[in-house]
matplotlib code that plots the C-alpha trace (Angstrom):
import matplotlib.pyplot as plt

x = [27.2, 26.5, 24.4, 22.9, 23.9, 24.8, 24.2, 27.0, 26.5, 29.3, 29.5, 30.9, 31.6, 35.1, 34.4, 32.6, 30.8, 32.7, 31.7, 32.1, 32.0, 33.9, 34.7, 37.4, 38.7, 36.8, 35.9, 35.6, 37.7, 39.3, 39.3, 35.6, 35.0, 37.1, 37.6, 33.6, 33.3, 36.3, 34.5, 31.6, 33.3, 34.8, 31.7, 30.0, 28.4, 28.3, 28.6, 26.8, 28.8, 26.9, 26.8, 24.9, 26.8, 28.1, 32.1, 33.7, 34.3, 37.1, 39.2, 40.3, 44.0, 43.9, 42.6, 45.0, 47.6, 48.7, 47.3, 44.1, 44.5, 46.5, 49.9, 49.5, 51.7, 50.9, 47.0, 47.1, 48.5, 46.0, 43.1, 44.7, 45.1, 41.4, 40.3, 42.2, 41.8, 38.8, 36.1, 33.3, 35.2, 35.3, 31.9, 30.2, 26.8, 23.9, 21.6, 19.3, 20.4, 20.0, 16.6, 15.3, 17.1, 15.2, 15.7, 14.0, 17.0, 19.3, 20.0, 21.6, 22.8, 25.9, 27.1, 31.1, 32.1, 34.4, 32.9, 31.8, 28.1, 27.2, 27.7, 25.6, 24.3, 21.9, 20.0, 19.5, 16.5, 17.1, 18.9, 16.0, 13.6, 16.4, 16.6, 12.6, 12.7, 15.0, 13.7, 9.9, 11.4, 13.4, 16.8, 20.1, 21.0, 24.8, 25.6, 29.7, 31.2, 29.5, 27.6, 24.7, 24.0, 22.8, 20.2, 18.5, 17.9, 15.1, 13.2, 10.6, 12.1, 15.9, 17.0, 15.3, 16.4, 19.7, 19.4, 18.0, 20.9, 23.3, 21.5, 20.9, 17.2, 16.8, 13.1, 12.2, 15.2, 12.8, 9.7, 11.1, 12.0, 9.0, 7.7, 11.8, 11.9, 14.5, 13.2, 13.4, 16.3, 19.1, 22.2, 25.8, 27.8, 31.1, 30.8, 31.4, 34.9, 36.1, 35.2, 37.2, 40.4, 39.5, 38.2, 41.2, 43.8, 42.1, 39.0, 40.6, 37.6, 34.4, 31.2, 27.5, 26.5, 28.0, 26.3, 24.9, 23.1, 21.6, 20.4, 18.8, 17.4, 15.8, 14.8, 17.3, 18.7, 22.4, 24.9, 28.3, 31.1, 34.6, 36.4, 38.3, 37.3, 35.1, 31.8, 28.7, 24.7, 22.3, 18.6, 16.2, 17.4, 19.8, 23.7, 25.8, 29.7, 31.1, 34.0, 36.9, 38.3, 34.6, 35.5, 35.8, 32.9, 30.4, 31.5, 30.7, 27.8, 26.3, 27.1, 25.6, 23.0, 22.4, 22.9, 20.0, 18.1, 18.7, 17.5, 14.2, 13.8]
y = [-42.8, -39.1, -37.8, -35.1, -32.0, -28.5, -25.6, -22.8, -20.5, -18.0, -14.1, -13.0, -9.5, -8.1, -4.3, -2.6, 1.0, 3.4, 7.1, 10.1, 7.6, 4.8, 1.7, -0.4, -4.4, -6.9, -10.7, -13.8, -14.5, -17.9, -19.6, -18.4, -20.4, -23.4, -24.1, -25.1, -26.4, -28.5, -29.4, -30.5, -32.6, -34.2, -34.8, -36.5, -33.9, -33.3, -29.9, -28.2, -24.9, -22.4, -18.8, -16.3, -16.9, -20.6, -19.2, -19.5, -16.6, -14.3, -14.8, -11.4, -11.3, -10.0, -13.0, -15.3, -14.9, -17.6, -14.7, -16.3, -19.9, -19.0, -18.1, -21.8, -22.0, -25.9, -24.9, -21.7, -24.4, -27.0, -24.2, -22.9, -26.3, -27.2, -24.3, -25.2, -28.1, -30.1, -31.1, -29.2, -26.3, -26.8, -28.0, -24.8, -24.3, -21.1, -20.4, -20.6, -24.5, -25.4, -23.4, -25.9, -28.6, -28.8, -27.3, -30.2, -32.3, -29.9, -30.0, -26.4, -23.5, -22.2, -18.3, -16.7, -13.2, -11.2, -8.1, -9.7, -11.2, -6.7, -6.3, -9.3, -11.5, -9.4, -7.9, -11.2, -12.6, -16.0, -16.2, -14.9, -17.9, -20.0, -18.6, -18.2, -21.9, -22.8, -20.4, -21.8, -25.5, -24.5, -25.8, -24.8, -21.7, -20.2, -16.8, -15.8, -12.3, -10.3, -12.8, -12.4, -9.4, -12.3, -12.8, -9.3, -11.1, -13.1, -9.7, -8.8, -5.3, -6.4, -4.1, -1.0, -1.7, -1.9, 1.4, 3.4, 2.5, 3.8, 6.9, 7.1, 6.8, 4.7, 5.5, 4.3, 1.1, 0.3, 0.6, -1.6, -4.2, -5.4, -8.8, -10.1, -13.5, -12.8, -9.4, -10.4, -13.1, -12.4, -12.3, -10.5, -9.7, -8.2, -4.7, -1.4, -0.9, -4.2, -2.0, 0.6, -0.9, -1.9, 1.0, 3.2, 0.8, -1.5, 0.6, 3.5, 5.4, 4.8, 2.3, 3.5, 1.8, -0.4, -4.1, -4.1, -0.7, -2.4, -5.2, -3.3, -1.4, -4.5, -6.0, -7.9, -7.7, -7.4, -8.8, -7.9, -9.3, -7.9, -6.8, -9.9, -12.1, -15.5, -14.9, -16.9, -16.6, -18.9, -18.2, -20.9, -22.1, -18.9, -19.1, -16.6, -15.6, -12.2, -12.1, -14.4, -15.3, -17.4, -19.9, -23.0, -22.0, -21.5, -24.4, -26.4, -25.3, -25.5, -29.5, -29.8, -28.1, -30.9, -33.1, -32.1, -31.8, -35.7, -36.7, -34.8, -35.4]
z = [-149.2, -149.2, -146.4, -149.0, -151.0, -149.8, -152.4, -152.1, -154.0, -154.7, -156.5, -160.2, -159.1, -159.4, -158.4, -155.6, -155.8, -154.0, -153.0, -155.3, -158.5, -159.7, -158.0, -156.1, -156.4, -154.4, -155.2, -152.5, -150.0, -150.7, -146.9, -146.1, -149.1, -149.1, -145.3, -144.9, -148.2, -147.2, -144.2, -145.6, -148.0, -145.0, -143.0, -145.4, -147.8, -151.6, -152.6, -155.7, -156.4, -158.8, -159.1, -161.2, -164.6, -163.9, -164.1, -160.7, -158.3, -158.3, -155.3, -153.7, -153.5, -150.2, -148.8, -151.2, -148.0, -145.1, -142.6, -143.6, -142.3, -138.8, -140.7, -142.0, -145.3, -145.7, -145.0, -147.4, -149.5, -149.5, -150.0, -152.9, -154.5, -153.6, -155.0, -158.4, -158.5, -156.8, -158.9, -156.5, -157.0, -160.9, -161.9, -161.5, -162.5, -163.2, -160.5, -163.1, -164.2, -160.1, -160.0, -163.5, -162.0, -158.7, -155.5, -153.6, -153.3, -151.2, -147.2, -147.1, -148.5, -147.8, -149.4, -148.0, -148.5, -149.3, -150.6, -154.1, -152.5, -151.9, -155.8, -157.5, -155.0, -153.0, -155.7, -157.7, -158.1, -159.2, -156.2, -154.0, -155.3, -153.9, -150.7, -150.2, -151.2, -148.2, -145.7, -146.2, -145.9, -142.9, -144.1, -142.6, -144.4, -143.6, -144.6, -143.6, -143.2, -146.1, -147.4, -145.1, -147.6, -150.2, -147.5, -149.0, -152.6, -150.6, -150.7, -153.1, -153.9, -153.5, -156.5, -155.8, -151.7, -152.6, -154.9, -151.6, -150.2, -152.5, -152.4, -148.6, -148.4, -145.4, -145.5, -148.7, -148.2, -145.2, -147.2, -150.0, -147.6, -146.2, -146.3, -146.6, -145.1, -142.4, -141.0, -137.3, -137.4, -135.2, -137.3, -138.0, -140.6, -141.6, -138.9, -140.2, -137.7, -139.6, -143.1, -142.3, -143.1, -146.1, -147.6, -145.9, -147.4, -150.4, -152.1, -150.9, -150.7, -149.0, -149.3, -150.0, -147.0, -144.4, -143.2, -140.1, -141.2, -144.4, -142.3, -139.6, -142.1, -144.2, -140.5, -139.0, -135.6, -136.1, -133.8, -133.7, -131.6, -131.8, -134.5, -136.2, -133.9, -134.1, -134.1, -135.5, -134.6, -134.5, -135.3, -136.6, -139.7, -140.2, -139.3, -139.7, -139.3, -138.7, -140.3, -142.2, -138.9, -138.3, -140.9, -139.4, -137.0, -139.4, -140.7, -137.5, -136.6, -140.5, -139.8, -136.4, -138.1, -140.5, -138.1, -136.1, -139.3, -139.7, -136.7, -136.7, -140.9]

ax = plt.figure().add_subplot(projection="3d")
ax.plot(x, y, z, "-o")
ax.set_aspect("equal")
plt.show()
């Protein structure tokens, strides 16, 4: 018998803005996805995978490597083929659809990164009556590496926030943002010395704005531990990872999470 359903919502986006014009490759990154999922599934949880136009996520090739799962061939292996092939990672849904379907029935929410969740996911506003929905209800709510950024979507003015940003009006950005959910939380997020590689040897060229400076801005107080190294935070409902290496971490503490929940529901 399942214990309850976990929402993950994942990105469509397949480019990133980039300084001076034009853009650079980006999508999810395939074990910050599939190593909780995987662990949910094994702990007892159904998963609901949607995203904003119901087709799954690109995975970013970057991450499509053993590097990613401790130089593991057999576990690169197994994520790839769950990806592929697993029936939560193939019956992919609208945000819209889980929105009319009811959000009622869900025990968490659970978004990974990769850069894609920067593009789409913070300025969406389906998704933002999803995450007000969980954050009033007080249910476990995981963000990992970039995808704290989806976090922003909660906020009223998530469009126009995420515009000031692009254009370097941390003023106005601050303006926009108040009233979102999570200003206040204690969180981190992908940190802007783990960026720099990947816009010196991937976007090659530079982002509009870096994480923890968009999330200070909006409110939150941004943790960072070192670079490429495990690091979650807890704060009320709110967990989030740093960085791919805090994969199975977030993963963990999202199920002691719901474990808690359990006992207190």
């Amino acid at each position: 018998m399942s214990k309850g359903s976990v929402l993950v919502v994942g990105s469509n986006a397949t480019r990133i803005e980039i300084q001076g014009g034009g853009t650079g490759p980006t999508g999810q990154y395939l074990n910050e996805l599939v190593v909780p999922v995987m662990a949910l599934l094994a702990a007892g949880y159904d998963v609901t995978f949607a995203t904003p136009n119901g087709s799954k996520p690109f995975i970013d090739p970057v991450s499509d490597q053993a590097v990613h799962f401790d130089s593991d061939e057999a576990a690169h292996k197994r994520a790839q083929d769950f990806f592929a092939g697993h029936p939560a990672m193939n019956s992919v849904q609208t945000l819209r659809a889980v929105i009319e379907g009811g959000l009622d029935p869900y025990v968490a929410f659970f978004t990974p990164g990769g850069q894609a969740p920067v593009v789409d996911l913070m300025q969406d506003p389906e998704l933002g009556q999803i995450l007000r929905h969980f954050h009033e209800r007080k249910k476990p709510t995981a963000f990992l590496c970039h995808g704290p950024m989806a976090s922003i979507a909660a906020m009223q003015h998530s469009r126009p926030f995420r515009a000031a940003l692009i254009t370097g009006d941390k003023s106005k950005a601050a303006e926009l943002a108040h009233g979102w959910p999570y200003a206040g939380y204690r969180m981190t997020v992908y940190s802007s010395s783990e960026e720099k590689p990947i816009e010196d040897h991937i976007l090659h060229g530079k982002l509009y704005f870096h994480m923890p400076d968009a999330l200070t801005t909006a409110g939150a107080i941004v943790e960072v531990g070192p670079d490429f190294a495990p690091h979650v935070v807890e704060d009320r409902e709110l967990i989030t990872g740093q960085n791919p290496r805090s994969d199975h971490p977030i993963g963990e503490a999202l199920i002691a999470a719901l474990s808690r929940a359990a006992v207190h529901a």
